[in-house]
N, C-alpha and C positions, 0 to 999 in steps of 0.2 A: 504494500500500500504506500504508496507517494504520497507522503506528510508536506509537500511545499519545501524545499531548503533542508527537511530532514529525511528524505530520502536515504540514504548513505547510515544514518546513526542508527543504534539500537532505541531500543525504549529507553533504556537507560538514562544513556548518552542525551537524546533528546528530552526527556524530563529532567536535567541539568541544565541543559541548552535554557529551555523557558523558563526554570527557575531563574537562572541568573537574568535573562532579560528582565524578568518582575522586577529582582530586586534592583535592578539598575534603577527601571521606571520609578520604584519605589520610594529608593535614598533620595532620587532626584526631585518627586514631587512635593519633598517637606519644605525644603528653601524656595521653588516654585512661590508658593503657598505660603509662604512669609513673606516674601519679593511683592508678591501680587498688591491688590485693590484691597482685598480680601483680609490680606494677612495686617496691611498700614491700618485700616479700618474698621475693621470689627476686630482684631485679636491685636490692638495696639501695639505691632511689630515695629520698632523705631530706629531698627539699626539701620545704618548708610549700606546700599550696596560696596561691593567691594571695589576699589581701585578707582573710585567715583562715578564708576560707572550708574548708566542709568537704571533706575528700577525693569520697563521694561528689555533694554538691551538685557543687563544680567538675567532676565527671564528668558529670552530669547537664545542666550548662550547656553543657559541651563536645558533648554527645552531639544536642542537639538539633539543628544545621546540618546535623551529617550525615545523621538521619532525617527534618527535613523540606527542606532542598535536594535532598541526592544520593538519598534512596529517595523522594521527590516523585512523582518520575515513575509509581512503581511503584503507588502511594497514588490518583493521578490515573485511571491504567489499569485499577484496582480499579474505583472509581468508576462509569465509564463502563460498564465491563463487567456491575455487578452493575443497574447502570439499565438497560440492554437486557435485563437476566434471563435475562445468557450466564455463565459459570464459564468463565476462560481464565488464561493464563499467569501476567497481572497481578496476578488476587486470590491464586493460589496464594503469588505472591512475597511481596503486601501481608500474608497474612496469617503466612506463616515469618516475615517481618520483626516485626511485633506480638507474636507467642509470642516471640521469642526475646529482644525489651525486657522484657515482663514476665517471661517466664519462667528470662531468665538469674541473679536471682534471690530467685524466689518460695520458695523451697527452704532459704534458706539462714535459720542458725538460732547461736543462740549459746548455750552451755550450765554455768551452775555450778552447782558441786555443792562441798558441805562436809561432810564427816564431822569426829572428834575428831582424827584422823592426817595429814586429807589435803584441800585444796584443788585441784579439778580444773576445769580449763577444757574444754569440747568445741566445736568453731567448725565450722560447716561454710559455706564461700563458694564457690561452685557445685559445679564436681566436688571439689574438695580439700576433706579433712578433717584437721581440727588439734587437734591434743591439748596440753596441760599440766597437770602435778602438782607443786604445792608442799606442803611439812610445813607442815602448820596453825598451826604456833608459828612459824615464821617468816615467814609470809606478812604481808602488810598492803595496804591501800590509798591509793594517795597519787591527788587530784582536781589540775587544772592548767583554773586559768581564764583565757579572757583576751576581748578584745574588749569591746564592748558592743552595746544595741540586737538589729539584724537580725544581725550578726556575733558575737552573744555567742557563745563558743565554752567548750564543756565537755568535758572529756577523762578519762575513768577507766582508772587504771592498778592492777594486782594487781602487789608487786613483794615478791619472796625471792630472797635470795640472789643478786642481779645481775640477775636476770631482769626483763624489765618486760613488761607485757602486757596491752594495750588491750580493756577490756571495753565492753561499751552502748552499741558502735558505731551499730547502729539504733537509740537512742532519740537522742528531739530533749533537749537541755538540760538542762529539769527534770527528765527520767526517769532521765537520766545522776545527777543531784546524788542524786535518791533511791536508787535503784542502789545508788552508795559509799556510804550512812547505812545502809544493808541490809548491806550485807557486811559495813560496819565494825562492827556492834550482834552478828551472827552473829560473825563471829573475836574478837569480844570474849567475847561468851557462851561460844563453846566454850574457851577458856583458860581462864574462869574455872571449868566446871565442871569 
């Protein structure tokens, strides 16, 4: 019987094989999951990624042993399968596995809005939706740079009244520095009028 990729092993051998893919997947998913939306905001994970790097690149970096080690197999069995110009288990998996890289989140969006009274933020990061409202006279934006190079690291924050809250998380650097000269030229303008 043709297992995909373990053709060749015993059972043994092959029930090794997938153990260790699990645990690969496994070790990998806890820092995943602290790195995440998930991990900063419901389980108040506060450590800096490593190296400065960004929360999602370190995810991103993290994430790749597991899709191509531990879902390997399944990418392989694709493969073969769509070369014979069969549809079976393998591409179904290869392909929920693909939708679900991209599309865990294609979806997700970040939203401000300024009127004369009121500063709102709208986030949506896959299924959760996030809301914040600050009074336009008290809001501001404070930038936090550090690094240099491939590490330059750029951070915008909206912050009233104790609150602080990470805007232009999708854009790289520059868009972030533009971003806060955007917002600060608007809360400026609307004060003044």
């Amino acid at each position: 019987m043709d297992h995909h990729g373990h053709a060749d092993m015993s059972m043994d051998k092959m029930a090794d094989d997938m153990r260790n893919r699990f645990l690969v997947a496994a070790v990998l998913s806890v820092p995943i999951l602290l790195w995440s939306a998930i991990g900063r905001q419901v389980l108040h994970f506060t450590v800096p990624a490593p190296f400065g790097l960004r929360d999602d690149l370190f995810q991103l970096i993290l994430s790749l042993p597991v899709i191509g080690y531990s879902a390997r197999i399944f990418f392989d069995g694709a493969v073969r399968a769509l070369r014979a110009r069969t549809l079976d288990m393998m591409v179904l998996v290869a392909v929920a596995i693909a939708f679900i890289c991209y599309g865990r989140r294609a979806a997700d969006f970040e939203r401000i809005t300024l009127s004369a009274q009121d500063l709102s933020i709208e986030r949506a990061e896959g299924a959760r939706r996030l809301h914040w409202h600050f009074p336009t006279v008290w809001a501001r934006v404070e930038v936090e740079e550090s690094g240099s190079g491939w590490m330059h690291r750029v951070r915008v924050f909206i912050v009233s009244r104790g609150e602080r809250v990470e805007v232009g998380r999708h854009l790289a650097a520059p868009g972030r520095k533009l971003l806060a000269q955007e917002i600060f030229l608007a809360l400026r303008n609307t004060a003044a009028a």
